[in-house]
N, C-alpha and C positions, 0 to 999 in steps of 0.2 A: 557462091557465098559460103562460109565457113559455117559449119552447123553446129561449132563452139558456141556461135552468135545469132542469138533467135530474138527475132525479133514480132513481135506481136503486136498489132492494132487492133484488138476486138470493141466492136460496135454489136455491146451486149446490152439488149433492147428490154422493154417489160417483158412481164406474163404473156405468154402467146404469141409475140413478136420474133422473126427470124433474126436469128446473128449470125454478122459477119463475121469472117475468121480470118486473117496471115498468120502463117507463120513460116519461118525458113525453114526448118524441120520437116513441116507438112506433116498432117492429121489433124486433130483437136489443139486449139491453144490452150497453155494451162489453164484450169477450171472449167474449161467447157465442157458442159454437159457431166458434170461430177458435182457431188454432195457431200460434204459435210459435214457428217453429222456429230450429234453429243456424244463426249465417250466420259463423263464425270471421275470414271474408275482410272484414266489414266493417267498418271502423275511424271512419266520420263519425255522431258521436249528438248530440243533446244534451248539454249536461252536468247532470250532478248530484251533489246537495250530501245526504249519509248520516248523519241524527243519529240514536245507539243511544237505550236508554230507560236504566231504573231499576239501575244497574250495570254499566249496561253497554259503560263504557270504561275502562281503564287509568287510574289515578290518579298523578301524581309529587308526592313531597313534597320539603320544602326545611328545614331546622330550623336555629330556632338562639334555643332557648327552653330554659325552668328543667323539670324533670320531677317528677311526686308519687315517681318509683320510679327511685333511684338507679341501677341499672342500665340502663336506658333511654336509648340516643343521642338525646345533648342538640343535637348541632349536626354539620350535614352537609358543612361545608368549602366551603356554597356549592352541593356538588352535588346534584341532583334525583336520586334514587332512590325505585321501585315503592312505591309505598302500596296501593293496591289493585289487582294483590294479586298478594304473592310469600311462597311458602310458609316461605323464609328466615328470614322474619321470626317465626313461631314456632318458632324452634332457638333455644336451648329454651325448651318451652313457657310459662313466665311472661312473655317477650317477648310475649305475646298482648295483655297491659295496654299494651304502648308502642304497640302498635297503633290498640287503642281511643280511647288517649289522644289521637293524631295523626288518627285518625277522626272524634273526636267535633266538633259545633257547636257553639258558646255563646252565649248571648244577653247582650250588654254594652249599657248604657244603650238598651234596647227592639230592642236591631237585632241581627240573624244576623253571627257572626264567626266566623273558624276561632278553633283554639286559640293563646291568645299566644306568636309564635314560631314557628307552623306557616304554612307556605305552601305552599300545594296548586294542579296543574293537570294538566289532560287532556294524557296523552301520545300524540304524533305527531297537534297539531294539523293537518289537511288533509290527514293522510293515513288510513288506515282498519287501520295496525297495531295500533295500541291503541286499536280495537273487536271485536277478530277473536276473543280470548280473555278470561277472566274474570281469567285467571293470568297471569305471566308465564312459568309453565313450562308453559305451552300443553296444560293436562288438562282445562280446564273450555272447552271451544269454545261462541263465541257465536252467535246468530240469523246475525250478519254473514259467518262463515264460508264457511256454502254462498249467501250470497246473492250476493258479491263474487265466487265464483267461475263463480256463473251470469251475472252480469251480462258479468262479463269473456268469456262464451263468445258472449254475444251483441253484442260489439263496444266496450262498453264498456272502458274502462283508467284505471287509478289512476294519479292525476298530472295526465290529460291530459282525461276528459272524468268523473270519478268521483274524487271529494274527500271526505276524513270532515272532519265538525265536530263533536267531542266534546267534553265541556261537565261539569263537577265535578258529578255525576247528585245529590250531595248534596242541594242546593240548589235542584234542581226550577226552578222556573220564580223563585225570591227571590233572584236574581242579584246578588252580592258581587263582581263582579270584570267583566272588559270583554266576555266571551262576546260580547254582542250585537255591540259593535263591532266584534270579530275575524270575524263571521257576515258583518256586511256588507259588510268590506275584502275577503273569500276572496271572494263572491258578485258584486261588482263586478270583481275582478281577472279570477275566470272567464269574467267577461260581456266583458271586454275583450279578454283574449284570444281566446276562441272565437268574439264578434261576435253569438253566441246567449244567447236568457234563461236561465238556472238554473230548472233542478225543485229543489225539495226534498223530503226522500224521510227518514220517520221513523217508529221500531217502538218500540209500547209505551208510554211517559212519556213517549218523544222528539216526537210531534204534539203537545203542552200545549206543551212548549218552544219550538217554531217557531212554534207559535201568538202564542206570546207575543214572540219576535222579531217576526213578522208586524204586530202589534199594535202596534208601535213606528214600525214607514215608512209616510209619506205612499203615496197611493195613487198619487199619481205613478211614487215610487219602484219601486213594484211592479210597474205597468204597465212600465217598463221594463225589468228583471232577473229577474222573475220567471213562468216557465211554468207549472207546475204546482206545485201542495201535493200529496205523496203520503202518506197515512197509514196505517200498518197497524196491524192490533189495537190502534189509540186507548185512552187510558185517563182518558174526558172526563170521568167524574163520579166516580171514583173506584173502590175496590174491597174485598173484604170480607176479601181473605187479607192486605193492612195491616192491617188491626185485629189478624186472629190472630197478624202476628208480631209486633205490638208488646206483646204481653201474654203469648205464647207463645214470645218466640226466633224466629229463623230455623233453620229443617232443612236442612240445604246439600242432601242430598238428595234432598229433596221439592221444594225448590223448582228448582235445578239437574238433575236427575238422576245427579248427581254426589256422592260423598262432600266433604265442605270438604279445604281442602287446607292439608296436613300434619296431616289427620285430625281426626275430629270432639271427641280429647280437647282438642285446645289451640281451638276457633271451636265452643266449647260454646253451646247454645244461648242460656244466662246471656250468655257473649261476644258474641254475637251481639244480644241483645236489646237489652243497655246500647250498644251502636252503631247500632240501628235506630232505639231513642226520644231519641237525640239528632240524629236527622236531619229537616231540612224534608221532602224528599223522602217520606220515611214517611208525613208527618202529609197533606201534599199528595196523596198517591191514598188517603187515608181517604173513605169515603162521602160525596158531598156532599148537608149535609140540602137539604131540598126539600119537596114536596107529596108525591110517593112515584114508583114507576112512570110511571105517567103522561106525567110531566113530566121522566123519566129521570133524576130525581132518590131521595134516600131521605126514607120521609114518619117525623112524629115517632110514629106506633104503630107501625114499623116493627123489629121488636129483632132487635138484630145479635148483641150479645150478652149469655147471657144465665148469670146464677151461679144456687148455693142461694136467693138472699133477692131481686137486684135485676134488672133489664133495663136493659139499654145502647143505646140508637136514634144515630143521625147526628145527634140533634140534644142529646144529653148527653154529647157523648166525654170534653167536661173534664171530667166530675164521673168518668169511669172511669178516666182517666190519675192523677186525685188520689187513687183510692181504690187505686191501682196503687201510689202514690209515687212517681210521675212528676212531679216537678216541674218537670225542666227540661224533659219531654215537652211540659208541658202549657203552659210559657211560649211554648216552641217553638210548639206549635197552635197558640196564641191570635195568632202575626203569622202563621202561614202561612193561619188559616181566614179572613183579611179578604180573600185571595187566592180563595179557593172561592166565597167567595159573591159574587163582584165578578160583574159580567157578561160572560156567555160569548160574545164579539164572537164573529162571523164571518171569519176570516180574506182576504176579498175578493180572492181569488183562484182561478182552477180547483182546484178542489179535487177530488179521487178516495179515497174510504176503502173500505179491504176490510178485511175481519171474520171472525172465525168465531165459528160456535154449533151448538149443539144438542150441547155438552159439558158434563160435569155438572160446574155450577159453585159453591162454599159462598155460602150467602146468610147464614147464621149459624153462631155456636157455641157449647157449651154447657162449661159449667162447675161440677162439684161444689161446687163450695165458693165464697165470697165472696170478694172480693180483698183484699188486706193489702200493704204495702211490705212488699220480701223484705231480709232480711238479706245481705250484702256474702256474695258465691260462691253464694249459695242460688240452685237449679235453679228459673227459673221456672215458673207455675201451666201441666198441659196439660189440652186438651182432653178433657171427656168423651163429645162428640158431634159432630158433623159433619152440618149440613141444609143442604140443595142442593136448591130450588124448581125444576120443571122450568121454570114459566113465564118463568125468567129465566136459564137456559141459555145461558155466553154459549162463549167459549173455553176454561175451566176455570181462569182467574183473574178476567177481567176480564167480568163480568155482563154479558148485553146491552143493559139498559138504559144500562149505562156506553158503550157502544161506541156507540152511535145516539143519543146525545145531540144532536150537530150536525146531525142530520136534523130534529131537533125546535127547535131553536135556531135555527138560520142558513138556513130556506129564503128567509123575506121579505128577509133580508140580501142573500144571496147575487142572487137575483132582483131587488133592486133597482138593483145594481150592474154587474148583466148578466155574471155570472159563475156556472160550473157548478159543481152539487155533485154527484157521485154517488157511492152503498152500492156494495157487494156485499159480500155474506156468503157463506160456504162453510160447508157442514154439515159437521160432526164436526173441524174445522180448528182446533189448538188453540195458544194465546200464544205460544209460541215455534217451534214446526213449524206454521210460515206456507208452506210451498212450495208448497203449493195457489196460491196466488196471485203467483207470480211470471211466470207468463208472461202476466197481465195486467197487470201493474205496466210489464214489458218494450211490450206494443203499446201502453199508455196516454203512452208515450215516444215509442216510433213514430210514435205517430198524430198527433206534432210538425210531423210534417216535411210534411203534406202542410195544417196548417194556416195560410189565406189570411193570420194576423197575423204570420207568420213567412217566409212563401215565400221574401221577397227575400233575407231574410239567410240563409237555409239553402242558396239557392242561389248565394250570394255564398261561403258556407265551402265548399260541396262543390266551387268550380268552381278557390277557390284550394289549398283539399286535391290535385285532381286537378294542379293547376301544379308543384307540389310533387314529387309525385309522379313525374311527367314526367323534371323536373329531374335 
């Protein structure tokens, strides 16, 4: 095996617990048994580029469209104001429909659109404000919170070597608007200014997205802009608590730890559901069918979910969205699953994914009764069970075989290309309390500056940093 290409599964356990280690190189795998630590004094890093996942940016809308519900502002003067998400907007509570309404995707002649009259974008492109919270009155803090402020302790700063690129999470990876191009004007500008390549550094749905950026530049391109791919808790084959909440609602907090805001009466879970089965993003972390495990896929005896009379696998979700009356769910799936099943390139570049598992994760669920179309406000169908396979323990959303998908995928890739891929997994480390692995994320940056593809120009910015300085 080419020792270009390392590959790592470390099963890094608590305090006092032995870890496992691979790697192809053989010794220590990155971070093992190394620290860390604060250096506040130091200001020269790489830069990198922060993409959230599945919500987890600030939305602005823009309006100046007809409404189903007279009450409902029709038109914004032009100006962008919080879509997702400010609690504002349910005072009072029937404003929760102009919500949805400005929420929801359509499908117009085969293709993903907002609603006619809506116009939706990530607020505080390149910067990482609207990544930090869920809300705009700052009660639902995101993954990026404590992670921006670790970063910042270790040298990093926003503006200058640490940029968000937050992206309509709607849309997943079925891009309607310029993201990509906005990815690679920010990626080049940083590379221009700092004279160094960009990492990119992404939690949750946000590695599918950069993948999918990735997936667009020549390799040239890359080879010159691009350090590292950083992914954390990946979400490559999808996952089983989309299914639950497309037929179940969203729990603000079960899935947040947080109650919804301005309370669970106005972002009921009916409210919530008619906004999750009109989104690509939904249907895009649904299971993707497969041969099964194996192949870190889901196989067709696989039931995910299951009523009184029928069983639901990864590979009939339309016939479960029809018997839902889902219909715009299920026009919805049928362009985003030509997406799933397309082939899972390699991103061909350094690559480092870290994980967690041995958290109990749902692999299905069950349901009393058979599904029916719910009538307009009816509470939709809940669960009557909850089963959680140890053998596929991943984080407590995201299955493991979802997460080590690109282990199974990209080693010939990556090796062919002479570029590395490596795991690490952390035991009990769960989707969104990733701190466990920040202070490998931090030396897997570090360990930039002392590599032979970079020397010159790292010693070319630290020597004009130091002139600067001087000055």
């Amino acid at each position: 095996m080419s020792a270009a290409v390392t590959t790592a599964i470390v099963l890094s356990t608590c305090a006092g617990e032995k870890s496992e280690s691979t790697t192809a190189t053989g010794g220590p795998a990155p971070g093992e048994d190394q620290d860390v630590r604060s250096n506040a004094t130091r200001k020269e890093q790489f830069p990198i580029i922060l993409l959230p996942g599945f919500t987890g940016a600030s939305l602005e809308a823009r309006l100046d469209k007809r409404s189903l519900f007279p009450w409902c502002p029709k038109d914004t003067d032009g100006k962008w104001e919080v879509l997702w998400l400010d609690e504002k907007q349910f005072d009072p509570p029937q404003n929760a429909l102009c919500f949805v309404e400005n929420m929801k995707v359509n499908v117009e002649d085969g293709k993903l659109a907002n609603h006619q009259g809506v116009h939706v974008r990530p607020r505080d492109f390149g910067g990482v404000d609207g990544m930090m919270y869920q809300d705009l009155q700052k009660k639902i803090p995101s993954f990026y919170v404590h992670f921006v402020k670790y970063m910042e302790k270790h040298g990093w700063e926003v503006g200058k070597t640490m940029f968000g690129a937050p992206y309509d999470w709607r849309f997943a990876t079925e891009r309607v608007d310029d993201y990509y191009e906005r990815v690679q004007e920010l990626i080049e500008t940083v590379h221009d200014d700092t004279g160094l390549p960009v990492s990119i550094f992404a939690h949750s749905m946000g590695p599918a997205v950069a993948n999918g950026f990735l997936a667009r530049m020549t390799q040239e391109w890359k080879a010159k802009y691009i350090a590292l791919f950083l992914a954390l808790a990946p979400v490559w084959s999808g996952n089983i608590v989309s299914v639950w909440s497309a037929v179940s609602g969203l729990d603000c907090e079960a899935a947040w730890g947080h109650k919804c805001p301005a309370g669970q009466g106005s972002l009921t879970k009916a409210v919530m559901r008619d906004v999750a089965d009109s989104l690509p993003a939904s249907f895009f972390t649904f299971p993707t069918p497969g041969k099964g495990i194996d192949s870190h896929t889901w196989g067709a005896g696989e039931v995910i979910i299951k009523t009184k009379t029928k069983e639901y696998t990864a590979h009939n979700m339309p016939e479960m969205l029809l018997d839902l009356g889902l219909l715009k769910g299920h026009a919805i799936n049928e362009i985003v699953s030509k997406e799933l099943v397309a082939q899972f390139a390699a991103p061909l570049v350094d690559t480092k994914i870290f994980y967690g598992f041995g958290v109990a994760t749902p692999s299905s669920f069950e349901y009393a009764e058979d599904f029916r179309p719910l009538f307009p406000g009816e509470e939709p169908p809940q669960e009557s069970k909850i089963v959680r396979r140890n053998d596929d323990f991943g984080d407590g959303v995201v299955p493991l075989r979802s997460t080590l998908r690109a282990n199974y995928s990209w080693w010939d890739q990556q090796k062919a290309a002479k570029k590395v891929l490596t795991h690490k997994g952390f035991k009990g480390m769960g989707h969104a309390d990733t701190n466990k692995a920040l202070p490998d994320i931090v030396e897997a940056l570090e360990e930039l500056k002392a590599n032979p593809a970079y020397a010159a120009r790292w010693q070319q910015r630290t020597s004009a940093a130091s002139t600067v300085r001087e000055l």
